[in-house]
C-alpha positions as CSV (number, residue, x, y, z in Angstrom):
1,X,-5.5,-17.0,15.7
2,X,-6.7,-19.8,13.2
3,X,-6.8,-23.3,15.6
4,X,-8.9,-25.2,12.2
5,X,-5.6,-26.9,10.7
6,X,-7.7,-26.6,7.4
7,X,-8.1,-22.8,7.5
8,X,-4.5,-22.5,8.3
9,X,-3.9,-24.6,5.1
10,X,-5.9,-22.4,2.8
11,X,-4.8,-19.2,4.8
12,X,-1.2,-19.9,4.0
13,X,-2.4,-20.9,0.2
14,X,-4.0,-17.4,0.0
15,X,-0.8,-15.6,1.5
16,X,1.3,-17.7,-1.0
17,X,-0.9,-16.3,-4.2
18,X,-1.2,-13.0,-3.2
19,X,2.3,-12.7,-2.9
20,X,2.8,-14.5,-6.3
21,X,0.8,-12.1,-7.4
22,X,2.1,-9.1,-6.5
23,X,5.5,-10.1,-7.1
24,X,5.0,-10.4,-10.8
25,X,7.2,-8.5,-13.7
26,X,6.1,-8.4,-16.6
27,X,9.8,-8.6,-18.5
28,X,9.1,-7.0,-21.5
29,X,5.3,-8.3,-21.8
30,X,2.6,-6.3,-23.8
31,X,0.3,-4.7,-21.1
32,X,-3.6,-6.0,-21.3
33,X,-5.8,-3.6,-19.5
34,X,-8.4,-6.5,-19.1
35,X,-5.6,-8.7,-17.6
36,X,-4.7,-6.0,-15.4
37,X,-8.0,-5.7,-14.1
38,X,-8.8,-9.3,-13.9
39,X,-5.7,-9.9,-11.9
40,X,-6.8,-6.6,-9.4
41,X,-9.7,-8.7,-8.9
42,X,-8.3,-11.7,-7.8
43,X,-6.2,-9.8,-5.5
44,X,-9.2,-7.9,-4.1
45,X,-11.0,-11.1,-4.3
46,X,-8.2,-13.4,-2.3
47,X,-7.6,-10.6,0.0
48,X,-11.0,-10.6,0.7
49,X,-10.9,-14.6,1.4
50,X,-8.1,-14.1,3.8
51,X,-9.2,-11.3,6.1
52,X,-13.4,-13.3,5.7
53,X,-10.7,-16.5,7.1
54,X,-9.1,-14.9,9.9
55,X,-12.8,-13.4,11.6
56,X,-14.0,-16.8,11.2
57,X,-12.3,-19.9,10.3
58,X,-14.4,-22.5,12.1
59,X,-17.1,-23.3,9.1
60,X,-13.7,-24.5,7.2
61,X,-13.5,-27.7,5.7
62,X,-10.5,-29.9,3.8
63,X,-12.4,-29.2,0.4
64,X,-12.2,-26.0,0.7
65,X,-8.1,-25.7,1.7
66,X,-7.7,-28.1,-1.0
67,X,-9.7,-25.3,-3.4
68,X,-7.5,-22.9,-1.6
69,X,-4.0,-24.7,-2.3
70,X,-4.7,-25.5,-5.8
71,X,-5.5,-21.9,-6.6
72,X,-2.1,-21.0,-5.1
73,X,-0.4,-23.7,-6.9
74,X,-1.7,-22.7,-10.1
75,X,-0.6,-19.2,-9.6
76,X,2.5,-19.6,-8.2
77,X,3.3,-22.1,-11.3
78,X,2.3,-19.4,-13.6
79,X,4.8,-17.3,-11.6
80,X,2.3,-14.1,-10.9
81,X,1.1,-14.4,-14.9
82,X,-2.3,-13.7,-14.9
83,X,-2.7,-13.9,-18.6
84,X,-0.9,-17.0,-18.9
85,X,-3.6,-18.6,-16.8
86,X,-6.5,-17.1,-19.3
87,X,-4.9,-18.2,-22.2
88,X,-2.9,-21.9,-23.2
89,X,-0.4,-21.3,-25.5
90,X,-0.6,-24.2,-28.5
């Protein structure tokens, strides 16, 4: 179990991405290998985070569930879309 409240912040942020991100469709999108791959990477990457957070959440601080959170917000407001988080559209 997680008692930090802060690594139960940015656990829950890292839940909420990688669920953002593996619930993505593309609808009609081109597919980008080098999207593909930077988006398995983040996965791997979060996935990572998570599992590194539940062995040992005590050396957790605010900054770093705030980090956590944003991350998820961004991803979540870019519904999954990697690519759309490389590149701005103008």
């Amino acid at each position: 179990m997680v008692p930090n409240p802060a690594a139960a912040i940015a656990l829950m942020a890292y839940f909420v991405a990688i669920g953002a991100l593996l619930l993505y469709r593309k609808d009609g999108a081109r597919h980008r290998q080098h999207v593909s791959l930077m988006a398995w990477g983040v996965l791997v990457i979060l996935g990572g985070s998570a599992i590194e957070l539940m062995l040992n959440s005590k050396g957790v601080s605010l900054f770093e569930a705030g980090r956590a959170a944003l991350l998820a917000m961004f991803i979540v407001l870019s519904r999954g879309n990697v690519a759309r988080l490389l590149w701005s559209e103008k």
